[in-house]
C-alpha positions as CSV (number, residue, x, y, z in Angstrom):
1,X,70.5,86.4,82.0
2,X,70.2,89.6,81.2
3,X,68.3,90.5,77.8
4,X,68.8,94.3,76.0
5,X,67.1,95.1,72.8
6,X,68.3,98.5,70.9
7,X,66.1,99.5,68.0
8,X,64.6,96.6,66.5
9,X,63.0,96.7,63.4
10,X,61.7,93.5,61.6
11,X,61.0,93.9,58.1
12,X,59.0,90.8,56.3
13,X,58.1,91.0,52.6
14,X,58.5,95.4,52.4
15,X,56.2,95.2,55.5
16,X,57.6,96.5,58.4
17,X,56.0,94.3,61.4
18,X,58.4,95.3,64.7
19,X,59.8,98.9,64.8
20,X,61.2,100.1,68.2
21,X,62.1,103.4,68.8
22,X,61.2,106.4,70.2
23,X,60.9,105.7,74.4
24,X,61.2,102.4,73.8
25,X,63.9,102.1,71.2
26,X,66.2,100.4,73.9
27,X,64.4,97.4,76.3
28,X,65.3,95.7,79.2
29,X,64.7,92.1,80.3
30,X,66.1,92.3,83.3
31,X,68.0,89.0,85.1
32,X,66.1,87.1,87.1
33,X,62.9,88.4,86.7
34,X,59.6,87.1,85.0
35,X,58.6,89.4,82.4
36,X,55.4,89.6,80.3
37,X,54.6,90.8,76.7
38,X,50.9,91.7,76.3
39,X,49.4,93.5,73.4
40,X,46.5,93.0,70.8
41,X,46.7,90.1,68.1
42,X,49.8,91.1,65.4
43,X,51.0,93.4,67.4
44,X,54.3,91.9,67.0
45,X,54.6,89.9,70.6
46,X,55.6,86.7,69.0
47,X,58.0,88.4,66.5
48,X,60.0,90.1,69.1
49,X,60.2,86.7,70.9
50,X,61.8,85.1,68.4
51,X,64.1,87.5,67.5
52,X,65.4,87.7,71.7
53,X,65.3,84.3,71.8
54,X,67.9,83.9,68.5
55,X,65.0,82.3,66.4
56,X,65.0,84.8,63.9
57,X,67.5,87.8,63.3
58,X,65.9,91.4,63.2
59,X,65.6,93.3,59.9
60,X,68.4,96.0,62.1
61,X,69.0,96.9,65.5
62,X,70.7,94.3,68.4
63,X,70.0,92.1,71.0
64,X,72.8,91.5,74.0
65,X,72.8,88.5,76.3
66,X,74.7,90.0,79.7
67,X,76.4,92.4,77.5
68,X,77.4,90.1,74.7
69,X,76.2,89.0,71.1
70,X,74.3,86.0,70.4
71,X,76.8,83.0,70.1
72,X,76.2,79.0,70.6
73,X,77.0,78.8,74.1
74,X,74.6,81.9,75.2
75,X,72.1,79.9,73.2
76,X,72.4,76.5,74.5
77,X,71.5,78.3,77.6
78,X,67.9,79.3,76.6
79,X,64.9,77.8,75.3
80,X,61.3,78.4,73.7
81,X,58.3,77.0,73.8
82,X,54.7,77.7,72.3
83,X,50.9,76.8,73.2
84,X,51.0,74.0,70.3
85,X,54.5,72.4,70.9
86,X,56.5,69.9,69.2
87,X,56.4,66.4,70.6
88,X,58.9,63.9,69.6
89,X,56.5,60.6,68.7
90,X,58.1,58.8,71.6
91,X,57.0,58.6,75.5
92,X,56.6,61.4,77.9
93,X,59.5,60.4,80.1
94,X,62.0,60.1,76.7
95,X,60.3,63.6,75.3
96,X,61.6,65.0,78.6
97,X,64.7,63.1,78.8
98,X,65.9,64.5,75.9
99,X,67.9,67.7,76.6
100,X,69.5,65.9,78.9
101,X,70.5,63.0,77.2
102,X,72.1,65.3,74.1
103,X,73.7,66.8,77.2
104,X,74.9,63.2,77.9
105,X,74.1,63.5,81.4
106,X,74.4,59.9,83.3
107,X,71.7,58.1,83.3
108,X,71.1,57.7,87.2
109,X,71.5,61.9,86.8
110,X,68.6,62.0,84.1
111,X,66.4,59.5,86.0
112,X,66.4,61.5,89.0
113,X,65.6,65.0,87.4
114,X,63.1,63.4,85.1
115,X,61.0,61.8,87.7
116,X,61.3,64.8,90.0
117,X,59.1,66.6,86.8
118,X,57.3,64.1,85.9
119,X,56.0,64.2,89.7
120,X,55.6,68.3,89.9
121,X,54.0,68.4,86.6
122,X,51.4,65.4,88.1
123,X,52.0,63.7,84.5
124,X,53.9,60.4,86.1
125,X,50.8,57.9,85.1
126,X,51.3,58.8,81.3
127,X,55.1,58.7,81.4
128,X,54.7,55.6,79.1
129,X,52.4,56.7,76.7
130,X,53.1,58.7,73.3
131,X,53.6,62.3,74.0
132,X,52.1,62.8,70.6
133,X,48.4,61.5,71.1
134,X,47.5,63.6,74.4
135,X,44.8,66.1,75.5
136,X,46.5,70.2,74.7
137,X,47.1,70.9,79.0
138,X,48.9,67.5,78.9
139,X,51.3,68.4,76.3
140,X,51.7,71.8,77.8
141,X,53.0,70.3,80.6
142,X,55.5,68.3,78.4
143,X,56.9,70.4,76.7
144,X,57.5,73.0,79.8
145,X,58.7,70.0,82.0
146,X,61.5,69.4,78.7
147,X,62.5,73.2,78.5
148,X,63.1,72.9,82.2
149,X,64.8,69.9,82.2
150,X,68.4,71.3,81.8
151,X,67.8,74.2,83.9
152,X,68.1,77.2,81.4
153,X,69.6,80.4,82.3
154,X,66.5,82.5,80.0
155,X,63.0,80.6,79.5
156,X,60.9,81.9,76.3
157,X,57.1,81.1,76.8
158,X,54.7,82.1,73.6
159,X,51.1,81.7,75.5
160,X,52.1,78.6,77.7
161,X,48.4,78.6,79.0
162,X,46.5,78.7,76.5
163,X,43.1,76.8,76.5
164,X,44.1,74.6,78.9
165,X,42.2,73.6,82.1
166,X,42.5,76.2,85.3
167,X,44.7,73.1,87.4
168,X,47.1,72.6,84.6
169,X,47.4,76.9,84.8
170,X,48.2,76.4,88.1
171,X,50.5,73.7,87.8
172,X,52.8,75.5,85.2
173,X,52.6,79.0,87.0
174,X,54.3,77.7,90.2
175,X,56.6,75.6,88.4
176,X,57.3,79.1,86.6
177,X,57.4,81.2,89.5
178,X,59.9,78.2,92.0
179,X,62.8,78.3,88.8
180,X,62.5,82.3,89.4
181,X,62.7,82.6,93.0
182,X,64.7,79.5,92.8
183,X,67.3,79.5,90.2
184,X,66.9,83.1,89.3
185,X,65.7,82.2,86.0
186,X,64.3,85.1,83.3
187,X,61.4,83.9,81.9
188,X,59.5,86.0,79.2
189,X,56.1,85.0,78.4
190,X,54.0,86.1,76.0
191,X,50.2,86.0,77.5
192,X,46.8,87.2,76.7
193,X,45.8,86.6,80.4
194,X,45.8,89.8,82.4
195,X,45.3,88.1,85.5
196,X,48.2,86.0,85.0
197,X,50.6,88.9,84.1
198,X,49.7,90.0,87.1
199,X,50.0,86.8,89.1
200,X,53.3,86.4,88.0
201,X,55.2,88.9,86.6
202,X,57.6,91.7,87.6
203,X,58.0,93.6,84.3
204,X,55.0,93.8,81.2
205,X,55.8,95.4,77.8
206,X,52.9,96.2,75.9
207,X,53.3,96.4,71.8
208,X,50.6,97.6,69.5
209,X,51.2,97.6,65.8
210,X,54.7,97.1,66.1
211,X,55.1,99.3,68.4
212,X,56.0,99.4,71.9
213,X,53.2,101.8,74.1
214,X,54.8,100.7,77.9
215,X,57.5,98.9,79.5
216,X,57.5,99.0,83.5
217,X,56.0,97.3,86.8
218,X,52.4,95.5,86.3
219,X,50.7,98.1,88.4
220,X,52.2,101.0,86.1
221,X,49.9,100.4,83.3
222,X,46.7,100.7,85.3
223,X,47.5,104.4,85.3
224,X,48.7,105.0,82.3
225,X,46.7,107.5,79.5
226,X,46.7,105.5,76.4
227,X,43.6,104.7,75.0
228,X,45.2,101.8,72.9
229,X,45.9,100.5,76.4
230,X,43.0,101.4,78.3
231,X,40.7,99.6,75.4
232,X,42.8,96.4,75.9
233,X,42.5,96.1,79.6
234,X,39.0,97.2,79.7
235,X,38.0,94.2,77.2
236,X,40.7,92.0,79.2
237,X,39.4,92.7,82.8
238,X,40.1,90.5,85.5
């Protein structure tokens, strides 16, 4: 899916918080691709997530899913998750069931897919236990195994690592990065981890007080002159 942005600007309470313009009035999250959004605490990542992702409607500007405005069945296609999801208080295996079963997919359809996650996300011994009493790379894992679940066409991550364990990072990255190569899906992910972006991504937009400083290929920004940027990755060196 592809994802264009034209001159956002998010107003909240007279305080303007997103404002794109200038060189990067227009973006591009480009189909099939894995892109990052890296920048400084309230710098406005998690605001421009939620407006691409239909949470929240910009203050002006537009967003276009392949060319067309946000309706219902553009977003039933996509969905968003944070580093401190929402569990339902019911087992793992019916907290990942769930898209599909309010997609009323047969059951021998849903068993199938469910176990196949339950297995890649190595989370199949607490299938039976409340997904709502469980360590934070546990519930990670949940809640990314239930976005992927109905195989969305555009995946919206807001720090999907966070503080959890390096073998859980390692679990959700390939999971991440096997829906991209196969199933072509976008994924934008918000991440402090340099070394991730790099790991895994194909595109990085970097946004600094509401603003947006870069948008182009990971290795782009190791060259580029801005001392907003060079301070963040010299304190974020990997």
């Amino acid at each position: 899916m592809n994802i264009e942005t034209s001159h956002i600007k998010k107003i909240y309470q007279e305080k303007t918080v997103l404002s794109l313009d200038g060189q990067f009035s227009d973006l591009l999250f480009e189909s099939g691709k894995i892109h990052g959004i890296i920048g400084p605490n309230g710098s406005g990542k998690t605001t421009l997530m939620k407006i691409i992702a239909g949470l929240i409607a910009p203050s002006s500007g537009a967003v276009l899913y392949n060319g067309q405005p946000l309706c219902q069945d553009i977003f039933s296609e996509m969905t968003y998750s944070t580093h401190t999801p929402t569990l339902f208080s019911r087992s793992v295996y019916q907290n990942i069931a769930y898209p599909l079963k309010i997609r009323k997919q047969e059951k021998n359809a849903i068993d199938q897919t469910v176990s196949q996650l339950l297995e890649e996300f190595e989370i199949d011994d607490i299938k039976d236990q409340s997904a709502r009493h469980l360590s934070g790379g546990e519930s990670q894992k949940i809640a990314l195994a239930r976005a992927l679940s109905f195989s969305p066409k555009a995946l919206f991550l807001d720090e999907p690592t966070a503080n959890i364990d390096p073998k859980s990072i390692q679990i959700i990255e390939a999971a991440l990065q096997k829906r991209n190569r196969e199933q072509g899906l976008t994924i934008i992910i918000i991440t402090h981890n340099l070394s991730q972006a790099f790991r895994i991504c194909n595109h990085l937009t970097f946004l600094d007080q509401g603003s947006c400083l870069f948008s182009d290929r990971p290795e782009k920004i190791m060259t580029t002159s801005h001392s907003t940027i060079d301070e963040f990755i010299s304190f974020n060196r990997f």
